[in-house]
C-alpha positions as CSV (number, residue, x, y, z in Angstrom):
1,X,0.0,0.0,0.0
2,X,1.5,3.3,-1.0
3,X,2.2,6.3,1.6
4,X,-0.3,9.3,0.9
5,X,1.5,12.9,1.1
6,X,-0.8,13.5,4.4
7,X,0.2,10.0,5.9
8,X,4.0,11.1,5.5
9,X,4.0,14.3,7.2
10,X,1.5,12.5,10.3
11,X,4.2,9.8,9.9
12,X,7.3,12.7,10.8
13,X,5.4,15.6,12.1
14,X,5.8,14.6,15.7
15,X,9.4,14.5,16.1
16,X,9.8,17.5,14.4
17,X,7.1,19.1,16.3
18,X,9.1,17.8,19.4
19,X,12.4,18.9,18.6
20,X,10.9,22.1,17.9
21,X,9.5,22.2,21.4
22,X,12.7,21.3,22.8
23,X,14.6,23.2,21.3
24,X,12.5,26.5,21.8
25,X,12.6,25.4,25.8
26,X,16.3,25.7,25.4
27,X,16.1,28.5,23.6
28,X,14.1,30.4,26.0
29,X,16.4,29.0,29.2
30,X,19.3,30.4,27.5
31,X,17.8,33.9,27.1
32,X,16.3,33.5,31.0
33,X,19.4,33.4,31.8
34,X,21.5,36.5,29.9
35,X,19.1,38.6,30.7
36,X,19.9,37.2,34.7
37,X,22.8,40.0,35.2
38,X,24.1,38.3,38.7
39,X,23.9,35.1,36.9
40,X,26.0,37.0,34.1
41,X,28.6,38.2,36.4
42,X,29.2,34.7,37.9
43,X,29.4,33.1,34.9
44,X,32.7,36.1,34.6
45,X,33.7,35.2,38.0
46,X,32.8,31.3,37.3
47,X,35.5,31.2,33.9
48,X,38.3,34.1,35.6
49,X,38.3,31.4,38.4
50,X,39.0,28.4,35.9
51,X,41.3,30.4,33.4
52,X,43.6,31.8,36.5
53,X,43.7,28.3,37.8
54,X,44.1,26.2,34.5
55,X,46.9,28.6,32.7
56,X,48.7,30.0,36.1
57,X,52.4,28.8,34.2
58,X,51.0,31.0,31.4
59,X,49.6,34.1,33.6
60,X,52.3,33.9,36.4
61,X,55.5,36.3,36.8
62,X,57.4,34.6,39.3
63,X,58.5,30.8,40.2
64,X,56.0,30.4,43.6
65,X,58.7,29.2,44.9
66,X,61.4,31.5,43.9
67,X,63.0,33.6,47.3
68,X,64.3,37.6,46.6
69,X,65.0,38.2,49.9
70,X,66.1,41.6,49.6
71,X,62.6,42.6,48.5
72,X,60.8,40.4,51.0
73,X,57.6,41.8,52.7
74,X,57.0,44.7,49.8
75,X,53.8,46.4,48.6
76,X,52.9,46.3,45.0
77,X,55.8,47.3,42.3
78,X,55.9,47.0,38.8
79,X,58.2,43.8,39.5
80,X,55.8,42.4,41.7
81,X,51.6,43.1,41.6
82,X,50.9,41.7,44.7
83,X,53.9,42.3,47.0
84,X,56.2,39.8,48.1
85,X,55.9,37.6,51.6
86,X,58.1,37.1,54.7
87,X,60.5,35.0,52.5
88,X,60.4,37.2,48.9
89,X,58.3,35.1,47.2
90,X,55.7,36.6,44.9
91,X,52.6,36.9,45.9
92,X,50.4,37.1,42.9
93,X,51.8,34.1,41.3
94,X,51.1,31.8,44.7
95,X,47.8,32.8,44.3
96,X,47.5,32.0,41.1
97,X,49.1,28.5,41.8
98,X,47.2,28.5,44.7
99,X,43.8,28.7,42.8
100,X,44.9,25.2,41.3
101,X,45.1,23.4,44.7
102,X,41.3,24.9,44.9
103,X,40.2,23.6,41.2
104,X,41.6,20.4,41.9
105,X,40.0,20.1,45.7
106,X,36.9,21.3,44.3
107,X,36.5,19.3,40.6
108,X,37.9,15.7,42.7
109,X,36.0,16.2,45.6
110,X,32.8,17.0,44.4
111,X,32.4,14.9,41.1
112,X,33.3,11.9,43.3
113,X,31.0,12.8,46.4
114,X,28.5,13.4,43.4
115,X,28.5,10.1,41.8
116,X,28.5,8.3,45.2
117,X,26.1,10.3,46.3
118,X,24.2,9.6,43.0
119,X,24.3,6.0,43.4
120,X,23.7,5.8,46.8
121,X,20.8,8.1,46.6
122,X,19.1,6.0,43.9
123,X,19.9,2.6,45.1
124,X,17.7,4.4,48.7
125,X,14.8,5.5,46.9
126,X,14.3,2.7,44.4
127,X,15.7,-0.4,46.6
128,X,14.0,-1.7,49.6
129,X,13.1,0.0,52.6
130,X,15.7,-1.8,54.5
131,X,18.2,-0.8,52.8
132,X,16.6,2.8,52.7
133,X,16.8,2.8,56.2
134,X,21.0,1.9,56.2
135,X,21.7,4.4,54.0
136,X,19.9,7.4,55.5
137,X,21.2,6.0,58.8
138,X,24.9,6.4,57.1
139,X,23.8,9.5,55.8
140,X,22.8,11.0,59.2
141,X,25.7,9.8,61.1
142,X,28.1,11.5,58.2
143,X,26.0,15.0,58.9
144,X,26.1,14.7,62.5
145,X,30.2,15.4,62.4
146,X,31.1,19.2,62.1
147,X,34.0,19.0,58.9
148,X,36.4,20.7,61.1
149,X,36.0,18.0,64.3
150,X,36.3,15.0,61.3
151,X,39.4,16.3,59.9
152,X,40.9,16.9,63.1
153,X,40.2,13.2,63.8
154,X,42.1,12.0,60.7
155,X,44.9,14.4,61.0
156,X,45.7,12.9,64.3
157,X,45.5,9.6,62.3
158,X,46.9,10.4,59.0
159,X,49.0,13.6,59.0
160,X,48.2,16.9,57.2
161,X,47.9,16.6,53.4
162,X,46.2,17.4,50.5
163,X,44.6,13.6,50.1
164,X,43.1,14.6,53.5
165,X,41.5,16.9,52.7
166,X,40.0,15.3,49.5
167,X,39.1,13.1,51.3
168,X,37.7,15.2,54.1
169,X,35.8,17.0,51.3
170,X,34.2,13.6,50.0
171,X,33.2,12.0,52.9
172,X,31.3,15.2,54.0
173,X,29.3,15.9,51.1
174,X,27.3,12.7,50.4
175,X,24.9,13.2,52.1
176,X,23.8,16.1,50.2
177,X,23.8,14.4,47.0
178,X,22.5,11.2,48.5
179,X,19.4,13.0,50.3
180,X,18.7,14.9,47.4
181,X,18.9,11.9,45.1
182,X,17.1,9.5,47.0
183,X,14.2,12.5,47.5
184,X,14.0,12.5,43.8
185,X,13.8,8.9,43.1
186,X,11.0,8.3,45.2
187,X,9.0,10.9,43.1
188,X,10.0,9.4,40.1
189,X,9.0,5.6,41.4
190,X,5.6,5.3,41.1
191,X,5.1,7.6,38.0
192,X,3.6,6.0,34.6
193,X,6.7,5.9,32.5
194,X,8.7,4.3,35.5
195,X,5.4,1.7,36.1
196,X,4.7,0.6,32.5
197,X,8.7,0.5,32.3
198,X,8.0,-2.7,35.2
199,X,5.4,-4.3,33.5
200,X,7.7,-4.4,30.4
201,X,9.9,-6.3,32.3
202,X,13.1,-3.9,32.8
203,X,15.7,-4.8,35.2
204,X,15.9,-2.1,37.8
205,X,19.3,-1.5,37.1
206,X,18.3,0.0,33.5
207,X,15.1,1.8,35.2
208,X,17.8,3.6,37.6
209,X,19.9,4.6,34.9
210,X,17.8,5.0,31.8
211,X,15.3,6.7,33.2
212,X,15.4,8.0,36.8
213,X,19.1,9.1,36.7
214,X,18.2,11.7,34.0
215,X,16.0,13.0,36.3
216,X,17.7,13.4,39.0
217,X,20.8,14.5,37.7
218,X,19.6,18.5,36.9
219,X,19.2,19.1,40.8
220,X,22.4,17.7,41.7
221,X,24.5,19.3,39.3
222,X,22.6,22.6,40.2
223,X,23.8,21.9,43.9
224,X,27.5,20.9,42.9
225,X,28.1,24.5,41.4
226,X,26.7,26.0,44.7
227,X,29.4,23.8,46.4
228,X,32.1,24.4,45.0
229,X,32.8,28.0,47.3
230,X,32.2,25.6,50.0
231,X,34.5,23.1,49.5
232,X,37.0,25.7,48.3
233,X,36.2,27.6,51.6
234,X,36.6,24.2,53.4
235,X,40.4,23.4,52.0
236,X,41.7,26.9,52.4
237,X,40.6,27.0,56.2
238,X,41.4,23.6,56.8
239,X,45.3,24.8,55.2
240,X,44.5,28.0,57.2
241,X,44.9,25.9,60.3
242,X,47.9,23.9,59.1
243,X,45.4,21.0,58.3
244,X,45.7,20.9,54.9
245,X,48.5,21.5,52.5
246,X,51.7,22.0,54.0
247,X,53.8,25.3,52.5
248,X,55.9,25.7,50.6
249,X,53.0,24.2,48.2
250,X,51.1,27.5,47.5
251,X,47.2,27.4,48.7
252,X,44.8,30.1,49.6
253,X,44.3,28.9,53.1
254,X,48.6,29.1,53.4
255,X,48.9,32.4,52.1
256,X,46.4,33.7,54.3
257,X,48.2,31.9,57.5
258,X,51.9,33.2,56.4
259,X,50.1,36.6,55.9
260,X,48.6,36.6,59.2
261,X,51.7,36.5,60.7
262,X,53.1,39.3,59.0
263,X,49.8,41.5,58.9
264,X,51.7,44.3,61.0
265,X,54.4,44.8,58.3
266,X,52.3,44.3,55.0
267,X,48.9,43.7,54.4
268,X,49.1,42.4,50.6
269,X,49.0,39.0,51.4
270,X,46.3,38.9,53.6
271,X,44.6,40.9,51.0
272,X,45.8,39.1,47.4
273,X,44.7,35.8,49.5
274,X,41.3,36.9,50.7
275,X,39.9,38.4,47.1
276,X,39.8,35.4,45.1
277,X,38.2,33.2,48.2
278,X,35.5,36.0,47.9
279,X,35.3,36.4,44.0
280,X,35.2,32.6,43.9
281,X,32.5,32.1,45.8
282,X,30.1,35.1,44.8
283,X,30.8,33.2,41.4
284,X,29.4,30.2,41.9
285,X,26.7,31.2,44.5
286,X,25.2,33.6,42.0
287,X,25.5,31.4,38.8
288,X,24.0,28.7,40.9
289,X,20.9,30.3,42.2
290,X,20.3,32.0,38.6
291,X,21.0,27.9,37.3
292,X,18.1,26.9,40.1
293,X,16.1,29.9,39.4
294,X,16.0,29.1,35.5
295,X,15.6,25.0,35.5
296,X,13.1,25.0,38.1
297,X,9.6,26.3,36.9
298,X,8.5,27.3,40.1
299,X,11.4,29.1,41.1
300,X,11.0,31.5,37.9
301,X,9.5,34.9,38.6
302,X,6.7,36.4,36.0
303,X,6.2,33.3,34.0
């Protein structure tokens, strides 16, 4: 039997019809959001953050490590921006190389808190209520443990270093992926696509992550960008407090102790150390919130 003109464009009408949709949905996100000017300016803050941190070799005057003694504890000079500490060293290029110990704390710690979190928040809301029960009993005993008290416990057991604290990092934030996860599953579990994907006979491991994972993952990613100032805030006070990384390795949270100590006879480090902590994290909290404000329908104001 022969395909009438009308049958053929009934027969490809819908998915063009639904790409159309889709695409006019992004479309209409992407201009939500340009026309969001703090989400605008953390997006700036978001990318000066990543491009300091990835091409610090490139942007960099100095060696971090490199001593000029005789112009130790200076202001700004053409020589150096940011001054020079206690031991010469300049200050605008440790925080530049610090800002990589903070992209590498941050992108470690949270994508692998997130996937565990992920999982574990999935395999709560969809598996059985005993095992629901385990997990959000893991869960709660993680969140009871202030960060600071935890990674004073492991320093006393492992030593100061940068694996600490990823590993601080991690442990701590779990939950929050895991809660939130396992809160979306269980919306998603008794819906009509997820029930007729049942009675089709689906294994519930290709449920979880054909169907509810793609779900679920919007929120979380939403609440990874308003982590990162957190966990970046976390490492450079846990280095503040000589918990962290251990100088001469350039970090935030070490600049700002070393700067501390020499606050009475110049300021700049304390200073150079404390603006990107604050750019950093105005960056991601405001692109966040315009990210939560634009993918959430109910968040969005006039429409």
């Amino acid at each position: 039997m022969s395909v009438t003109p009308s049958d053929d464009n009934q027969q490809t009408g819908t998915p063009t019809i639904s790409a159309e949709i889709e695409f006019s949905e992004r479309r209409e996100k992407l201009i939500l959001f340009m026309r969001n000017k703090l989400g605008m300016i953390g997006l700036l803050l978001v990318l000066l953050f990543f491009a300091s941190a990835i091409f610090a070799p490139i942007f960099a005057t100095h060696d971090p490590f490199q001593m000029d003694i005789p112009n130790r504890m200076s202001g700004p000079t053409e020589e150096h921006w940011a001054g020079t500490d206690q031991l010469g060293r300049d200050t605008y290029s440790r925080v530049l190389y610090g800002g990589r110990v903070a992209l590498k704390v941050a992108a470690i710690g949270i994508s692998v808190s997130l996937s565990i979190g992920l999982l574990l928040g999935m395999l709560a809301g969809y598996g059985p209520r005993w095992l629901d029960n385990i997990l959000l009993l893991v869960f709660d005993s993680i969140r009871s443990f202030p960060t600071i008290v935890l990674a004073l416990a492991a320093v006393a057991l492992l030593g100061p270093s940068l694996n600490l604290v990823l590993t601080v990092v991690i442990v701590t934030t779990i939950p929050s992926y895991g809660r939130l996860a396992r809160t979306s599953t269980l919306a998603l579990k008794n819906t009509e696509f997820i029930i007729a994907e049942q009675s089709l006979g689906a294994s519930p491991a290709r449920i979880m992550l054909r169907h509810i994972m793609p779900n679920v993952i919007g929120p979380l990613l939403i609440l990874a960008a308003m982590d990162v100032p957190v966990v970046v805030t976390v490492e450079a006070g846990l280095s503040f407090l000589g918990l962290g990384v251990l100088p001469p390795t350039a970090s935030w949270g070490t600049i700002l102790n070393e700067g501390y100590l020499i606050i009475r006879d110049t300021p700049w480090p304390v200073i150079a150390g404390g603006i990107p902590l604050v750019l950093t994290t105005l960056g991601f909290t405001f692109l966040g919130e315009a990210l939560r404000d634009i993918l959430d329908p109910k968040l969005r104001k006039g429409h």
